[in-house]
N, C-alpha and C positions, 0 to 999 in steps of 0.2 A: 504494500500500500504506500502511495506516494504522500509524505506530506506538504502541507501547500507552503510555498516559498515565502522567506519574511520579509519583506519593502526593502529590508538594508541586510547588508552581510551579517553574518550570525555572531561575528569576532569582535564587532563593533558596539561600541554601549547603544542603551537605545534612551529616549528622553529621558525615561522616569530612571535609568542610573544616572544620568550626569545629575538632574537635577538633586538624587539624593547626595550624589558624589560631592556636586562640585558648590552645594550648599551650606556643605555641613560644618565648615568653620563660622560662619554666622548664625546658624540653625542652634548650633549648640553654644553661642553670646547667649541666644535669647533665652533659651532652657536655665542658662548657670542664673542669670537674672532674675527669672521668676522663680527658678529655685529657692533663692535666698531671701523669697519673701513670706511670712507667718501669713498664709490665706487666712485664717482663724480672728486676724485682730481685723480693725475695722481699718486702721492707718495703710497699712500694709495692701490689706485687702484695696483700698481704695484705690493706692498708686497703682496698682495690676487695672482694674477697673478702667481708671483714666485713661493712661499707656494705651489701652487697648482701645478705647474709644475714639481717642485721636487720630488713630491709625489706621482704623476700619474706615473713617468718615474720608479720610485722604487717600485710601483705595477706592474707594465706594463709586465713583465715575467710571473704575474700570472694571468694575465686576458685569459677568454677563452672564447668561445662561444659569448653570448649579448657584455659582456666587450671587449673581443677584442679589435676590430675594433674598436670598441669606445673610448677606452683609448688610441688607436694610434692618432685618429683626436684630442680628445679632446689635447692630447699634443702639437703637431702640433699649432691650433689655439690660444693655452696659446703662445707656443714658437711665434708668429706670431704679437699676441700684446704686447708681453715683446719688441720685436724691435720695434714696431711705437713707446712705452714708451720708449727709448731709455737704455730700464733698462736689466743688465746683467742677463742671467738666474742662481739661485744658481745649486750649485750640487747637485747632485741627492741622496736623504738619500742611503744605501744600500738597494739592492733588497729584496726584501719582499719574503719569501716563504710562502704561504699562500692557504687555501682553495679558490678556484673560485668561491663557493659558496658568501663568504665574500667579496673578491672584488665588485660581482655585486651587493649585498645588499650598499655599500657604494658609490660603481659608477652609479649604476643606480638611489640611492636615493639623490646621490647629483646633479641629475638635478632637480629634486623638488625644492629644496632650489634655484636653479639656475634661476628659474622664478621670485622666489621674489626679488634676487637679480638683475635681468637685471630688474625689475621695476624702484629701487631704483637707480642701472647706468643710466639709460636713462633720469630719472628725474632729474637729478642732475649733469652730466659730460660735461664738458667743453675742449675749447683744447686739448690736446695731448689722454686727458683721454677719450673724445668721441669716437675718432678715435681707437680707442683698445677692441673693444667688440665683438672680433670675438667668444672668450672663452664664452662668456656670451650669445650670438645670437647662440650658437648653437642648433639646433634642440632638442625637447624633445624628453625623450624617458617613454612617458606615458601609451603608451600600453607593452611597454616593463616590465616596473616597477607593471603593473599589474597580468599582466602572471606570473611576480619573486613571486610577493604576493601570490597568487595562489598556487603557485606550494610550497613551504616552508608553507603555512598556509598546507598543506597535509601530512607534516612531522613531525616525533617526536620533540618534544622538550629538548628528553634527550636520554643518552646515548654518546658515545665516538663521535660522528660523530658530534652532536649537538654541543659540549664542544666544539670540536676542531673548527668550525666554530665560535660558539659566541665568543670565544678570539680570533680569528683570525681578527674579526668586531671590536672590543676594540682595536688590535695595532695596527688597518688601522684608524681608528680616533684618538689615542696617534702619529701616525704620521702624518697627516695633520698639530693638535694642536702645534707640534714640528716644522714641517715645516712654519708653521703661525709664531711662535716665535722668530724661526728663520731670517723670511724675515724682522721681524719688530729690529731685531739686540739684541736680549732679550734671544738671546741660541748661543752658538758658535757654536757645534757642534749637528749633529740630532745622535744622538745613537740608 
């Protein structure tokens, strides 16, 4: 039985390794950041909150398709517990022009990480910070994130289309990371 030929040589990465590849020095800025923040207080909680809200709002012009809609709620829901935290939203970094490609690789893969972190809220969050998990309680999007795998594992890994996607993945984690910094008062401006 023959099976059927893959778009690109088979030796050759295909999108969704570069993108994990050739992300993972800034993928893993943003992890160590959030890492070291107590989701549990409401302080801490909030800087995560913000960071995130500023950042979705300055992707949000390039989201299409899966992201969309999902980058509109998910803002909504940050915007939603930033008021029970009684904590002011930052400003919005400037809009992102960017492949949609990239947005959904970082939107949809930050509900992954989204899981282990509403473990670690729920175990640990007390007053105000309880009451603010609507960002963190939102719905997964697991089949969604599978289908994205899917369809990018199908893709070349190289070529102009590749390039402009993989750095497009790099300045949407160099802007979370800035935004994170930002909330915690450690960057004045998100450039």
């Amino acid at each position: 039985m023959q099976s059927a030929p893959f778009p690109f040589p088979s030796s050759a990465p295909s999108l969704r390794d570069r993108l994990r590849r050739d992300s993972r020095a800034e993928h893993a800025r943003v992890d160590a950041a959030v890492g070291a923040l107590d989701l549990g207080q409401a302080g801490d909680l909030g800087r995560f909150l913000a960071a995130h809200h500023a950042a979705f709002r300055a992707i949000a012009p390039a989201a299409r398709g899966t992201s969309r809609g999902l980058v509109a709620d998910l803002a909504a829901r940050l915007e939603a517990d930033l008021t029970v935290l009684g904590r002011a939203a930052l400003p919005a970094a400037p809009q992102m022009a960017c492949d949609p490609v990239a947005v959904d690789y970082v939107v949809l893969g930050s509900r992954l990480g989204t899981a282990v972190l509403r473990r670690r809220w729920a175990a640990a969050a007390g007053g105000r910070a309880a009451g603010a998990g609507r960002y963190l309680t939102a719905p997964g999007q697991g089949a969604a994130w599978r289908t994205f795998c899917a369809a990018q594992a199908s893709r070349p890994g190289t070529g102009p289309a590749a390039e402009r996607i993989v750095g497009d993945v790099r300045r949407l984690f160099d802007l979370f990371d800035r935004a994170l910094a930002r909330a915690a008062g450690r960057e004045t401006a998100l450039a």
